[in-house]
C-alpha positions in Angstrom: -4.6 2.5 30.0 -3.8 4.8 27.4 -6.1 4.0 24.0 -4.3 3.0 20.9 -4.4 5.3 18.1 -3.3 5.7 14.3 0.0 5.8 13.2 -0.2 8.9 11.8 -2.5 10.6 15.0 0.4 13.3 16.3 -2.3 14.7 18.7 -1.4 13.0 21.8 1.3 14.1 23.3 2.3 11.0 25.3 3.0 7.3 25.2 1.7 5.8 27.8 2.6 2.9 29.6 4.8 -0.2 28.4 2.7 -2.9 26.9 4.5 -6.4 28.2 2.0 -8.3 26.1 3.3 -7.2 23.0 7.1 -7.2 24.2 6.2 -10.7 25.6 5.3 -11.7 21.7 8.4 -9.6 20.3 10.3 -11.6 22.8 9.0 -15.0 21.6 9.0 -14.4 17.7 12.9 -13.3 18.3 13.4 -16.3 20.5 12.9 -18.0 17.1 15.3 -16.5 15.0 18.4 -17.4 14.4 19.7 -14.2 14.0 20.1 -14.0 17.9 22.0 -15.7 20.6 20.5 -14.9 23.6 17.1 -12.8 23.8 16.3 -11.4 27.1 12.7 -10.0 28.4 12.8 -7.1 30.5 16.6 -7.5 31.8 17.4 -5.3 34.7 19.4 -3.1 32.8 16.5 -2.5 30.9 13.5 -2.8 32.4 10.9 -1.3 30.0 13.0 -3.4 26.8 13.3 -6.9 25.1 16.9 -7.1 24.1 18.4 -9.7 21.9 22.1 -10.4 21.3 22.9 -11.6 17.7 24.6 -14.5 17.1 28.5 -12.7 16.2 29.2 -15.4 14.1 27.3 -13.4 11.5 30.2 -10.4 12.2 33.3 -9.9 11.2 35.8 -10.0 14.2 36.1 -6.1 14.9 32.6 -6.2 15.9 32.6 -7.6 19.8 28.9 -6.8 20.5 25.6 -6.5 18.5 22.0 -6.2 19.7 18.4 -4.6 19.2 16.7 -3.1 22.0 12.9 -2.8 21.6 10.3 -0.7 23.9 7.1 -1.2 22.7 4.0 1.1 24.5 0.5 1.2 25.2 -0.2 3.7 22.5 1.3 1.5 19.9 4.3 3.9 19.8 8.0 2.1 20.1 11.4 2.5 19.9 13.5 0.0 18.1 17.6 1.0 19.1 20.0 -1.4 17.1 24.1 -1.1 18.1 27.3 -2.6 16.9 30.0 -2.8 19.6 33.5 -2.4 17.7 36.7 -3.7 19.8 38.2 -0.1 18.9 35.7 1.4 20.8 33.4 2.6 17.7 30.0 1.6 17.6 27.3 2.0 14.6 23.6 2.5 16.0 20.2 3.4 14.3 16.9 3.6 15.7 13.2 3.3 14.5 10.5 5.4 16.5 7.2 6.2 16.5 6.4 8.7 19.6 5.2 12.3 20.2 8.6 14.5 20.2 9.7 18.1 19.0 12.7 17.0 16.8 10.5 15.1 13.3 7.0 14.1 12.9 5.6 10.9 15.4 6.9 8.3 13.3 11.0 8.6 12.2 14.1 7.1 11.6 17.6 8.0 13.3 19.9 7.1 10.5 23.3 5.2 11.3 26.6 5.5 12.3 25.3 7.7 15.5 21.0 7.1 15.6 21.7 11.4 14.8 18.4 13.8 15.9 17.0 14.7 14.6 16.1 11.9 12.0 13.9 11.7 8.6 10.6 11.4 9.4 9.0 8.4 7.6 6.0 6.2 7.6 5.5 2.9 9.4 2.8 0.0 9.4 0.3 0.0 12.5 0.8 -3.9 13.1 4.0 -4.6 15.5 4.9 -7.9 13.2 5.1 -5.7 10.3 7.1 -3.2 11.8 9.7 -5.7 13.2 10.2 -7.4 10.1 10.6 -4.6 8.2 13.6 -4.2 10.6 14.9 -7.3 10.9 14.7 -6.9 7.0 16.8 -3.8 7.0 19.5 -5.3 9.3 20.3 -8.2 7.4 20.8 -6.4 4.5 23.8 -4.6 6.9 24.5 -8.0 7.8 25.5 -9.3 4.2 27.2 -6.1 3.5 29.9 -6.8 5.7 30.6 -10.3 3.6 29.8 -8.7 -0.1 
């Protein structure tokens, strides 16, 4: 198994394998919220992922579909992929990373509408429950835009 490292350690140049013990817990603490309709570990149209639908009653109409996606890896690197579905076609997607890549620094952000690359690199917290609140945080401040 691949050894866990620092957050800010961009000398391995890999990310090893998925780590379904930590998914299994993102799963769970989502499970909880009530942000999220329907939260699904490892679906087969995404193996490696925990994906969990929002509840679209906190949407306007235009929006038919919105989820996050999170891979989470044996190194402690991840990718967290949010999308909004619009019934025009449209969607609005970011994504949070930390992972070794040759487009920003290990740990970055691919800003909205289109998740661009590259993205800013930023700084992230090493504990998973940080991390995902800080993004949960982020979203429902998109959330209440919509209704401001």
């Amino acid at each position: 198994m691949p050894k866990r490292r620092p957050a800010d350690d961009d000398t391995v140049p890999e990310v090893g394998g998925i780590d379904t013990d930590i998914l299994e817990q993102i799963g769970q603490h989502l499970e909880r919220s009530n942000r999220f309709a329907e939260t699904v570990f490892q679906p087969e149209y995404a193996p490696s992922s925990v994906v969990a639908e929002y509840d679209m009653g906190y949407f306007p109409t235009a929006i038919e579909r919105a989820y996050l996606q999170v891979r989470w890896y044996e190194t402690d690197d991840f990718d967290i992929h949010y999308s909004e579905q619009y019934d025009t076609g449209d969607h609005w997607e970011c994504q949070w990373d930390r992972h070794p890549n040759d487009h920003n620094t290990r740990s970055h952000f691919h800003p909205p509408p289109d998740a661009a690359t590259p993205g800013d690199d930023v700084e992230y917290e090493e504990d998973w429950r940080d991390i995902l609140s800080a993004v949960l945080g982020d979203l429902d401040d998109r959330i209440e835009a919509f209704w401001e």
